[in-house]
N, C-alpha and C positions, 0 to 999 in steps of 0.2 A: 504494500500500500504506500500510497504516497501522505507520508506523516510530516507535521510542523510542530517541530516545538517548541513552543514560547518562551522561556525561561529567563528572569530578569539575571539569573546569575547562570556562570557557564565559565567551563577551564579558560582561563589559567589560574582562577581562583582557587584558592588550596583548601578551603575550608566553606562550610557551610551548604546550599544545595548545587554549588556550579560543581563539582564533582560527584553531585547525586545525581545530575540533570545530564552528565559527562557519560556515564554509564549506561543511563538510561539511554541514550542517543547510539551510542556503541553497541549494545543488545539488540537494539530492534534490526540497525543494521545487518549486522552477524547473523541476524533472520529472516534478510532478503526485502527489507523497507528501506526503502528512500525515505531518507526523513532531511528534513533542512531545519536547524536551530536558528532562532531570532529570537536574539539578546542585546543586553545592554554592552554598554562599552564596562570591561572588567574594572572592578571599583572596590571590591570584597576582600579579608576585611580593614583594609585600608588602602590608601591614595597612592596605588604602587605602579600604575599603568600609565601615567598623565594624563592627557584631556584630548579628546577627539570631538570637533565640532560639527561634523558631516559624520552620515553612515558611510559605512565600509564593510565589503564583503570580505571573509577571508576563509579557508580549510584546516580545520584541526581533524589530525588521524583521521584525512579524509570525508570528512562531512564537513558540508557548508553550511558556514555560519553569517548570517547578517547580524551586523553591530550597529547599533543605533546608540545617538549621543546619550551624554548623560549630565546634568549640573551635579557634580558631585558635592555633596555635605552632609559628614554624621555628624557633626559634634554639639548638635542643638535641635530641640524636636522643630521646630520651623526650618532651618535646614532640610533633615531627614525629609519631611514630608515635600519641599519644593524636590527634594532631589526625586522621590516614588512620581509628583505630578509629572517633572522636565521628562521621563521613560514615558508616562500615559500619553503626553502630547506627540512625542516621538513616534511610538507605536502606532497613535491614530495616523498619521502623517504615511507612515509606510502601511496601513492594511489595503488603501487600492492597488497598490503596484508588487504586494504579495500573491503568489502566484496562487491557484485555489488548489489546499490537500482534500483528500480524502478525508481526512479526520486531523482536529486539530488539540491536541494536549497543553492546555496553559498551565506553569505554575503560579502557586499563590505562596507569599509573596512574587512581587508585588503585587500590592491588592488596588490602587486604583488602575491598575493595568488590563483590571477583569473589564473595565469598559468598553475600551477597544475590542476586547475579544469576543465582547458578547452583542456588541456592534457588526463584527464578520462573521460572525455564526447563522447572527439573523439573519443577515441580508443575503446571504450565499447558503444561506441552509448546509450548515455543515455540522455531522457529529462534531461532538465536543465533551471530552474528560475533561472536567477541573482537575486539579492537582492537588492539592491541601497541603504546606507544609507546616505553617501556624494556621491557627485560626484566628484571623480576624474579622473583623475588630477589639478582638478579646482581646489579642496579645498587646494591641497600641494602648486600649485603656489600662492594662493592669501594668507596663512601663511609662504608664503618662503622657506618653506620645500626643495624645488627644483624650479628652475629655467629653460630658454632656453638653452639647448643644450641636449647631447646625451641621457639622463636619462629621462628626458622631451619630449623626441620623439620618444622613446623606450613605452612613459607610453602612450601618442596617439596611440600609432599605437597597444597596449595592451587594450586601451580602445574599439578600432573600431573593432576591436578581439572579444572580447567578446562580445558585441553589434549584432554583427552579428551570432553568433551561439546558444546564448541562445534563448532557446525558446518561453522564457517569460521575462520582467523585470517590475519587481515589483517595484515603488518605492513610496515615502510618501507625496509629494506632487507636485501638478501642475506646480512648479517651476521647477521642475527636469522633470517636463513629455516636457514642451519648451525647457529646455536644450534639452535635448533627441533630440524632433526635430528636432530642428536648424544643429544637428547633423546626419541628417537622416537617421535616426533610423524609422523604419517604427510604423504607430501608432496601428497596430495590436496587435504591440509584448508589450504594453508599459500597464501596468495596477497599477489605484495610487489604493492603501492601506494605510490608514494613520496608522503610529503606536498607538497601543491603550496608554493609561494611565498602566504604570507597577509599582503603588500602587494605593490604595482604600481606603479611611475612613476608621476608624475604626466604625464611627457611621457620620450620615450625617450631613454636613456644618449646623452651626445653624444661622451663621451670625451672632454671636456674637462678641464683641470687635471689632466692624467697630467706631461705637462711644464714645470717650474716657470718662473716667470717672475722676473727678477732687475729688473725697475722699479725705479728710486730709488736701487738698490742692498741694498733688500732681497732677505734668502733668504725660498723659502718653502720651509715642510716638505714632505717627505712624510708624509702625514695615514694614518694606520693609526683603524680604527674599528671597534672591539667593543660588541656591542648583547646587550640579553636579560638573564636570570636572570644572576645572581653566584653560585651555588654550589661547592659543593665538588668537584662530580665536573667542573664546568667546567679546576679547576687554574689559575687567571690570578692566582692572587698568586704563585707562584716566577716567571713567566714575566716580570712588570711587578718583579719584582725583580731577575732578570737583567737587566732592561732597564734597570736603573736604576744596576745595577754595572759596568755595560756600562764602559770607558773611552774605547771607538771613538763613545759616544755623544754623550760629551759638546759636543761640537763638530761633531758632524753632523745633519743640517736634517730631521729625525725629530719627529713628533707624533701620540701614541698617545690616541684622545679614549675613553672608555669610556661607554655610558650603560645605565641599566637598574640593579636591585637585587639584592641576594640575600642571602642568611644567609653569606656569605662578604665580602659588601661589605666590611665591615671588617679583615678581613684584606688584601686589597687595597691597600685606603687606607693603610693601615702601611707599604706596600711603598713607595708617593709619595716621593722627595725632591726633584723638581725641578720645573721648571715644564713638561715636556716630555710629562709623562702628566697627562690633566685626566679627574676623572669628575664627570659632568654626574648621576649620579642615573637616575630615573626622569623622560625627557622627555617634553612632549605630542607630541600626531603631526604636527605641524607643525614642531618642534623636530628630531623625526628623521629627517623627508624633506629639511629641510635636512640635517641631517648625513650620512645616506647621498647627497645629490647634492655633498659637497665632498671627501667620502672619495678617494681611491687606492686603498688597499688594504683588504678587510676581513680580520678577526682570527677564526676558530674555532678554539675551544680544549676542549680532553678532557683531565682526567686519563689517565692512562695506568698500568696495572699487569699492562697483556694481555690486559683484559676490554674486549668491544665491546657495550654495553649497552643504547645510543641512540642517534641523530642528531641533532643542534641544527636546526631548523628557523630558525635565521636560516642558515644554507648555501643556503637554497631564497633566499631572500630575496635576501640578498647577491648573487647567481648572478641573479638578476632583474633588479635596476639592474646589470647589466653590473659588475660590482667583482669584481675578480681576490681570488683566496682566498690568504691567507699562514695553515695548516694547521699550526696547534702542537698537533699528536695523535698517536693510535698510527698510525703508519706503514704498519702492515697493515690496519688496521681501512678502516671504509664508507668514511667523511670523504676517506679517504689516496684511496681509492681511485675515487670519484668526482673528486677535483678532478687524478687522473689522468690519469684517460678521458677529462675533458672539455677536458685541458690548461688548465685554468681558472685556474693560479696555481701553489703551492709549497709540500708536508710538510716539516716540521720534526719531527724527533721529542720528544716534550712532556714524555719522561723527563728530555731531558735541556734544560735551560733556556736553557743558555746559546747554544744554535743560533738562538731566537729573536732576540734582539739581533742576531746575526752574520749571520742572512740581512735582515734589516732593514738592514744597514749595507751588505751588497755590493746593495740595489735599490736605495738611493740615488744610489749610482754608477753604476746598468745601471737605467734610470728606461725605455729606450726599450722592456724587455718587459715594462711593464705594458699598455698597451693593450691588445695581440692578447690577452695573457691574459684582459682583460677583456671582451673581445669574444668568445672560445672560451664565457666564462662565461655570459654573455646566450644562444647560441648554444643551451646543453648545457640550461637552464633554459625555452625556448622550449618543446622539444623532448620535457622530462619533466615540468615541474613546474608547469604552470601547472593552474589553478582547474578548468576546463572539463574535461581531461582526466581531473582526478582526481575529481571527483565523476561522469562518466561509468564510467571503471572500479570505483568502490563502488558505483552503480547495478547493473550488470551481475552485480556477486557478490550484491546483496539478491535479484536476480531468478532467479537459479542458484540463491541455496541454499533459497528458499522451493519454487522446482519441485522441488526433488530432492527436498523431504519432502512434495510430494504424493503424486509418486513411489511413496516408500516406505511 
């Protein structure tokens, strides 16, 4: 089939969904679809690409991509939102001169992008899968993005929009399939796909360096390891602040490495007083397959305010190289609830901060249930989230919902 995918983000981004949407476009291929990507100019998660102010086509591994401008600005919620509009106007700008697919896949984020999209669906009557990677407007109100009033009931009534004409909506987990409902959304249209793991060992988890070695008479840490976007709704500067006010810390063999950026980075870094937490920035990918092969434990982290909005796709990851999960999130939410089921590690609740330090400081003393955990993780991640599977089940829903408007 001839597929289009929308996706505000897309490689060379290292983090976030331009390497879910990377995958995704490489699978269908591999399946004999013509698909064309139509993305922003790479921006993700910081200002590392400079500025392009005309689109531009180019080919990554062979699939074309169209890049449309972008007004780049995170670091103020007015910012952010001109930068989600400067993509929406852009988009509209190229849907006459887009060529017409068979079926068209938009991701969410970004969410005023769904206007255009549901602009060319109408008018050219074309299937159309949403995509769900937060849900919004959930996720803007519970990081402040926006608020009640006109913007905020402009983004409802965009959301029940959408909702209502896609075909299909794909999203990642069972948290967003109840949102969905509670918003009745009928359950026909509603299909989870978890995002897979978007890297792979280089060679498989040995389990090595779970038990420290005291040589020489040196300690070694316990190495904890937080990767991806620095934002707000992540919540890691109170939690790197308990860590820091910790008193149990001070003298126990703890080391928390952080890498990756975000419009919160700085807040973060504030939190810093010791040598015991290091952020390394935005690494190359050689930088972080070492660092996830020396890791122990990895770190996901959620704000929390009782809203379940998204999933961090380093969980997929993390759960790949075999790394036991320490879950400083909402408790009930996906996150909790996956590294549950897969006994794959340990919730914390992210309300409250200072349980982070405290379960960091009883693993260092009970060192010997990290591995099973880490091995249940590899285990749970084999199982759901690898590559192959997941681009066979979004194959299976383009082929479903294109027959069912023969169909009809």
């Amino acid at each position: 089939m001839r597929v289009q995918l929308w996706s505000y983000n897309y490689e060379p981004e290292p983090t976030g969904i331009g390497p879910v949407s990377k995958i995704l476009a490489q699978g269908l291929v591999a399946r004999g679809h013509d698909v064309l990507v139509v993305s922003a100019h790479p921006h993700y998660p910081e200002r590392a690409w400079g500025t392009r102010i005309v689109p531009y086509r180019e080919r990554r591994n062979g699939i074309p991509v169209i890049r449309l401008p972008l007004w780049i600005g995170r670091d103020s919620a007015s910012q952010r939102l001109r930068q989600e509009f400067s993509f929406m106007l852009a988009q509209s700008c190229a849907v006459p001169l887009l060529p017409k697919p068979e079926i068209l896949i938009s991701a969410s984020p970004s969410f005023p992008a769904l206007l255009p999209a549901i602009a060319n669906v109408r008018a050219r009557q074309i299937p159309w899968i949403l995509w769900l990677q937060d849900i919004l407007p959930d996720g803007a109100t519970t990081t402040g993005l926006v608020h009640e009033g006109p913007v905020l009931s402009t983004a409802r009534w965009l959301e029940r929009v959408a909702y209502s004409l896609a075909d299909r909506i794909v999203v990642l987990s069972r948290s967003f399939t109840a949102n969905l409902t509670s918003k009745a959304v009928p359950s026909h249209k509603i299909k989870l796909i978890y995002n897979p793991a978007t890297r792979t060992p280089i060679v498989e988890p040995s389990f090595t360096g779970v038990e420290p070695s005291f040589a020489s008479g040196c300690r070694v840490p316990l190495r904890v390891l937080s990767m991806g976007n620095i934002g707000f709704s992540q919540g890691l500067a109170p939690l790197v602040g308990a860590l820091e006010q910790s008193s149990g810390a001070d003298d126990a063999q703890i080391e928390l490495v952080i890498t990756g950026s975000g419009v919160a980075a700085a807040d973060v870094a504030a939190q810093i007083v010791s040598d015991r937490v290091k952020m390394l920035g935005v690494v190359d990918d050689q930088r972080l397959e070492d660092e996830l092969r020396r890791a122990d434990i990895a770190l996901v982290t959620q704000l929390y305010d009782g809203t379940d909005f998204n999933i961090p796709s380093k969980l997929m990851n993390f759960m790949a190289y075999g790394l036991p999960i320490l879950a400083a999130v909402n408790p009930r939410g996906e996150v909790a609830r996956i590294v549950r089921e897969a006994d794959a590690g340990w919730v914390v609740d992210s309300s409250n901060p200072g349980l982070f330090p405290a379960k960091l400081l009883e693993l260092v003393r009970e060192r010997q249930d990290i591995e099973p955990r880490g091995r249940a993780a590899l285990s749970y991640a084999l199982q759901h989230f690898t590559q192959d599977r997941f681009a066979e089940a979004f194959e299976q829903e383009l082929l479903n919902v294109v027959a069912a408007r023969k169909r009809s």
